[in-house]
KOLPA-569429 format. One record per residue (C-alpha): x negated, z negated, y. Coordinates in steps of 0.5 Angstrom, whole numbers, padded with zeros to 4 digits. Each point is the difference from the previous one (the first is absolute). Layout:
# residues N
((X; Z; Y))
...
//
This chain:
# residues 308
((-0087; -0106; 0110))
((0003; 0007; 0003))
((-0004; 0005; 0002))
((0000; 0003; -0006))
((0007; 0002; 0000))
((0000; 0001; 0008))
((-0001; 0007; -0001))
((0005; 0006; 0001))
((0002; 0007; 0000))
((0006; -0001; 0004))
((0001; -0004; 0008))
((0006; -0001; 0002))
((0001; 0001; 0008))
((0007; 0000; 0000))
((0005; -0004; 0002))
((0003; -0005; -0005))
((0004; 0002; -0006))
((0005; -0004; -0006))
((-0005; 0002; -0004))
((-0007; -0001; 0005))
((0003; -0008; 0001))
((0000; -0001; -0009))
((-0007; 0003; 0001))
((-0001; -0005; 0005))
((0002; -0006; -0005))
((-0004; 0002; -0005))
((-0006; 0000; 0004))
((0001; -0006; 0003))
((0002; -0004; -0007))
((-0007; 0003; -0003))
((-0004; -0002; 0006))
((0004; -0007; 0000))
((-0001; -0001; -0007))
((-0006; 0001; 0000))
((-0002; -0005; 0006))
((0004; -0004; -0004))
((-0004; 0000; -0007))
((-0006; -0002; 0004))
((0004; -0007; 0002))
((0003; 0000; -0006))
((-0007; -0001; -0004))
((-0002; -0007; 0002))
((0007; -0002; -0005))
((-0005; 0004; -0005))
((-0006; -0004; 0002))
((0002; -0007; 0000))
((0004; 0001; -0006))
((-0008; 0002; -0004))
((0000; 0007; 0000))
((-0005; 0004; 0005))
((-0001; 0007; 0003))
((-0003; 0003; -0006))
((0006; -0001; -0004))
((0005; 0002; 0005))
((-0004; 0006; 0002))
((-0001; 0003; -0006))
((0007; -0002; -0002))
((0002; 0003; 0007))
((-0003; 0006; -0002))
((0003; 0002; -0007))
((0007; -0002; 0003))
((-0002; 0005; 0005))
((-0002; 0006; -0004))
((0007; -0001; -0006))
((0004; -0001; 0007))
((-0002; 0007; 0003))
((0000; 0004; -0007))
((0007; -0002; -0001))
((0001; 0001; 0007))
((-0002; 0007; -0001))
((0003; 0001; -0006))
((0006; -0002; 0002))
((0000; 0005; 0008))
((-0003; 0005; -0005))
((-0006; 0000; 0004))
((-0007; 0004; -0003))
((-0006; -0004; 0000))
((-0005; 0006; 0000))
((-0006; 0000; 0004))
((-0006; 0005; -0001))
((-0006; -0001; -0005))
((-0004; 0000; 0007))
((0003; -0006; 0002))
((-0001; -0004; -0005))
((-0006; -0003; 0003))
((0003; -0002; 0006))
((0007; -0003; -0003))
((-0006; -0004; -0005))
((-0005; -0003; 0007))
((0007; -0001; 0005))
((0003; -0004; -0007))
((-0006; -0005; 0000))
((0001; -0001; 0008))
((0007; -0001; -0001))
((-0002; -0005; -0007))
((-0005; -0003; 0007))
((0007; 0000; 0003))
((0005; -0004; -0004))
((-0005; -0005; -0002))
((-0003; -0002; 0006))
((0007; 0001; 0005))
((0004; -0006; -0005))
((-0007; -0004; -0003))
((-0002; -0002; 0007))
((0007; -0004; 0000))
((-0004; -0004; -0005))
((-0005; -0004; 0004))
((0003; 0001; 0007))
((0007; 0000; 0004))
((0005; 0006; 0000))
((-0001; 0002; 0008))
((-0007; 0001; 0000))
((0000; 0004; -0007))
((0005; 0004; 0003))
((-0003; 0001; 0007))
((-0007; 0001; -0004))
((0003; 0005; -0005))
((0004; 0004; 0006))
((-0007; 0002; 0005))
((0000; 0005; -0005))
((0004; 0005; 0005))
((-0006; -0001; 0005))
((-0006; 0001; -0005))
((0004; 0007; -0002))
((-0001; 0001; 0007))
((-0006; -0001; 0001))
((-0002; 0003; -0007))
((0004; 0006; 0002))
((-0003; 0001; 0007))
((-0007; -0001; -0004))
((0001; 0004; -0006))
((0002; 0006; 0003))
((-0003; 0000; 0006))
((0006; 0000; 0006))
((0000; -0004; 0006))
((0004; -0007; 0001))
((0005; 0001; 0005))
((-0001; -0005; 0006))
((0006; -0003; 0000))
((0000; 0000; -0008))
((-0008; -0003; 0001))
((0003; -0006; 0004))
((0006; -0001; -0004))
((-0005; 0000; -0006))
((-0004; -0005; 0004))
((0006; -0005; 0001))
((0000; 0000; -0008))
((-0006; -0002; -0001))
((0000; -0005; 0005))
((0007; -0003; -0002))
((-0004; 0000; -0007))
((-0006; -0003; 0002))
((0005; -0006; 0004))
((0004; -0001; -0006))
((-0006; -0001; -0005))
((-0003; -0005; 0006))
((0005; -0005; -0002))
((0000; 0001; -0007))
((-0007; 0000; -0003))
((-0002; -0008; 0000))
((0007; 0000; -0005))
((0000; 0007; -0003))
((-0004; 0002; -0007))
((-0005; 0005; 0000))
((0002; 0003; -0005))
((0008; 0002; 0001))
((-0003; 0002; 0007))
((-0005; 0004; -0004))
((0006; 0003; -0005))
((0004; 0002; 0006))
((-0004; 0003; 0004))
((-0003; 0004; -0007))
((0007; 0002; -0001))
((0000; 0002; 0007))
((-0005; 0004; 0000))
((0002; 0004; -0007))
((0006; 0001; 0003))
((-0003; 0004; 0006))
((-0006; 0003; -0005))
((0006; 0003; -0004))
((0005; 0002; 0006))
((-0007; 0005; 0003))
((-0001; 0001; -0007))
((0007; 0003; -0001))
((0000; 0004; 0007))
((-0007; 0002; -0001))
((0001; 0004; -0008))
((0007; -0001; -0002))
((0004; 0005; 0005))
((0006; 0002; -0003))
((0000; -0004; -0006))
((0007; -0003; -0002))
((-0001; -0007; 0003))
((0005; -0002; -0007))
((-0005; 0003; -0005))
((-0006; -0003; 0004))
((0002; -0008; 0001))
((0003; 0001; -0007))
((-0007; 0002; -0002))
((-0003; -0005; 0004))
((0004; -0006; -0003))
((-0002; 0003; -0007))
((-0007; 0000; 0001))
((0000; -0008; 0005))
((0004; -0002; -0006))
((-0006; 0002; -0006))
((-0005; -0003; 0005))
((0005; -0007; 0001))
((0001; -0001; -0007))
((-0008; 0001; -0002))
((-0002; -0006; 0006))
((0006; -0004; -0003))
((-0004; 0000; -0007))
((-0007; -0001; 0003))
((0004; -0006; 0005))
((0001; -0003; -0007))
((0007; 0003; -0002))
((0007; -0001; 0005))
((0000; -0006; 0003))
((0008; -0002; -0001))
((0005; -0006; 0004))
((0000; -0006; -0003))
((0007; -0002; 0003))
((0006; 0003; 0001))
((0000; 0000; 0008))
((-0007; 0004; -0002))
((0004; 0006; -0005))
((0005; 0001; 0006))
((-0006; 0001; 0005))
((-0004; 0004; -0005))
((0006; 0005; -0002))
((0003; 0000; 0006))
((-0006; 0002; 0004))
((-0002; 0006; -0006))
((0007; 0003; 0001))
((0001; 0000; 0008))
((-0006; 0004; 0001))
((0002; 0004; -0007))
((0007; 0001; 0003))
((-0002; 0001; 0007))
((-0005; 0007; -0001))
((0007; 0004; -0002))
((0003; -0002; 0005))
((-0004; 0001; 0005))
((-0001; 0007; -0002))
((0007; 0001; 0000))
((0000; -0002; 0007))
((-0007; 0005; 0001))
((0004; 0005; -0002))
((0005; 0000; 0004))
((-0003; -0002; 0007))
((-0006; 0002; 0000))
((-0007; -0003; 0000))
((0001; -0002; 0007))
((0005; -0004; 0000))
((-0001; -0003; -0007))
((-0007; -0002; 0003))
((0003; -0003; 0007))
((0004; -0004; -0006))
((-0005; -0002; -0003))
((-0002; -0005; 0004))
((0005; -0005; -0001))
((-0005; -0001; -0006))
((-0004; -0006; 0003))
((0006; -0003; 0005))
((0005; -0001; -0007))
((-0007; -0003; -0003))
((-0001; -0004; 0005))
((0008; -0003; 0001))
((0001; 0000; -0007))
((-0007; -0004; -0002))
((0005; -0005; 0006))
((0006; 0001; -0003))
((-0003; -0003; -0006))
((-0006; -0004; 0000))
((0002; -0002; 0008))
((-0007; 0002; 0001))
((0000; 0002; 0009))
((-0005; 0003; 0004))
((-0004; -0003; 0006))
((0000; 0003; 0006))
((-0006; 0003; 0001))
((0001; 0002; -0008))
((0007; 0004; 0003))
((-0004; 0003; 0005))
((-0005; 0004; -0003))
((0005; 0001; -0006))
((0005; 0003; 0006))
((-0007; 0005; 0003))
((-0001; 0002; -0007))
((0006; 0002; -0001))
((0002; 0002; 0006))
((-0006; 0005; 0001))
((0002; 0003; -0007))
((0007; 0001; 0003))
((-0002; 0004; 0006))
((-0006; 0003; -0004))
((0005; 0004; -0004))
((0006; 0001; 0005))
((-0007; 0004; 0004))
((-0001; 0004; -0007))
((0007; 0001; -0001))
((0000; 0004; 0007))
((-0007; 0004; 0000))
((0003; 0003; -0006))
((0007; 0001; 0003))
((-0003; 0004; 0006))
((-0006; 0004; -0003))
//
C-alpha cells in the first residue's frame, strides 16, 4: 500500500520548517501505521476472521474516513468524466492491494509478507523503464539487482515452510500496486491524487464487498483476542491514509516516499514485538539487500530530478 497516494504537486527541497517537521510526523505515522496493521492482522487471523473480512472491512472504513476528511478539510473530490475509467481499472488494483498485502499474513509470517508485498518499488522500476521505454541506469540496474537477488536469498530460506498461497497473495499485491503506480504516471497527470485514491478505494471497496458475498459472506472473529485484531487492523490502515496525506502535503512526494520505507522494518519489529517471531541470518541478509537497494535506488531518483 502507498503508491497511490505517493503523488504530489508540490517537492520541498528546502530546509526544514516548524511546519516541514508536523509534515514529517505525520508522514512517518501513516507509513507506520500501516506496517503495523500488516502484523496486527495475524491477532485477526488467529482470532477466526480471514483476509477477506478485513480487506473488505478496511476498505469501507477507508472510503467513510477520507469523505469526512474531505468534508472536514473542505476539500473538492472532483474528477473529469474522462477519468472515470481510470479511477474504475486502478481501483480494482488497488481492491488487489488491500486484499493481497493483509491476506497473505493468514497462511505465512509477517516478514516475508511484508518483504514480499515491498518488491513493488522495483517492479515499478522495471515496468517503468518497459513502459515507457527509458534506459536503467547502470548504477540503478545494478542496485536493481541487488534487489532481486536479496529477494531471491530470502525466499531461498523459506520456501520449504512457507505457503504458496500468501507468497501468491503477496506477490499478486505487489505487482497491482506496481501496475497501479505505471498506470497512474502513464494516464493521471495532473489529477488530484485525494480525488483519485478516494475514487480508487470506492470502487476497491464495490469490488471487496462482491468477493466477500461470493467467499460466502463476512467471516467474523470468534474470540475477544480476534475482534481486537479485526478492528484494530481495519481502523490503523483506515486512519493512517489521511495522515499520510497530510505529511504528503507538506513534505512533498520525495520524502514522503523515502519514509515510506519504515513500512516493512515496523512490520517486521512489530511481528517480534508481538508474536517474538525473529528472522535468521540468511533471512536478514536478504531482508537487508532488498530493502537496502530500494533505499538507494530512491536517494539516486531524488538526485537525478534535483539536478535535471
Amino acid at each position: 500500500m502507498g503508491a497511490e497516494i505517493q503523488q504530489s504537486n508540490t517537492v520541498s527541497g528546502e530546509p526544514a520548517t516548524g511546519s516541514d517537521r508536523l509534515g514529517l510526523f505525520f508522514a512517518l505515522a501513516g507509513a507506520s501505521g500501516l506496517g503495523l496493521a500488516v502484523a496486527w492482522s495475524r491477532l485477526a487471523y488467529e482470532g477466526g476472521t480471514d483476509g477477506v473480512t478485513v480487506a473488505a472491512s478496511r476498505a469501507v472504513l477507508t472510503v467513510l474516513i477520507l469523505l469526512g476528511w474531505c468534508r472536514w478539510q473542505r476539500v473538492t473530490l472532483k474528477l473529469e468524466r474522462k477519468y472515470w475509467w481510470h479511477a474504475g481499472g486502478l481501483g480494482v488494483l488497488a481492491s488487489i492491494m488491500f486484499w493481497g498485502n493483509i491476506a497473505a499474513v493468514q497462511y505465512i509470517s509477517v516478514g516475508l509478507a511484508a518483504l514480499l508485498f515491498y518488491t513493488y518499488p522495483p517492479m515499478v522500476a522495471v515496468g517503468y523503464a518497459l513502459w515507457f521505454r527509458d534506459r536503467v541506469p547502470l548504477p540503478k540496474a545494478v542496485l536493481l539487482g541487488v534487489a532481486f537477488a536479496g529477494l531471491a536469498l530470502r525466499l531461498g530460506v523459506s520456501l520449504e515452510s512457507a505457503d504458496i498461497r500468501g507468497m501468491g497473495l503477496s506477490l499478486f499485491a505487489a505487482f497491482a500496486t506496481a501496475w497501479n503506480a505505471i498506470w497512474i504516471a502513464r494516464s493521471m497527470r495532473g489529477v488530484d491524487p485525494l480525488a483519485l485514491t478516494f475514487y480508487m478505494t470506492v470502487v476497491a471497496a464495490l469490488v471487496l464487498q462482491g468477493v466477500l458475498v461470493v467467499h460466502g459472506g463476512p467471516n467474523w472473529p470468534s474470540t475477544d483476542m480476534g475482534w481486537v485484531g479485526y478492528i484494530g487492523t481495519a481502523s490503523i490502515q483506515a486512519l493512517s491514509v489521511p495522515l499520510y496525506f497530510l505529511g504528503l502535503a507538506r513534505i512533498g512526494a520525495l520524502k514522503s516516499a523515502m519514509l515510506s520505507n519504515i513500512q516493512p522494518v515496523v512490520s517486521i519489529a512489530a511481528a517480534w514485538l508481538m508474536f517474538g517471531d525473529l528472522l535468521g541470518f540468511a533471512q536478514f541478509v536478504g531482508g537487508t539487500m532488498v530493502l537496502g537497494a530500494i533505499v538507494l535506488v530512491q536517494l539516486y531518483d531524488n538526485r537525478q530530478q534535483r539536478t535535471n
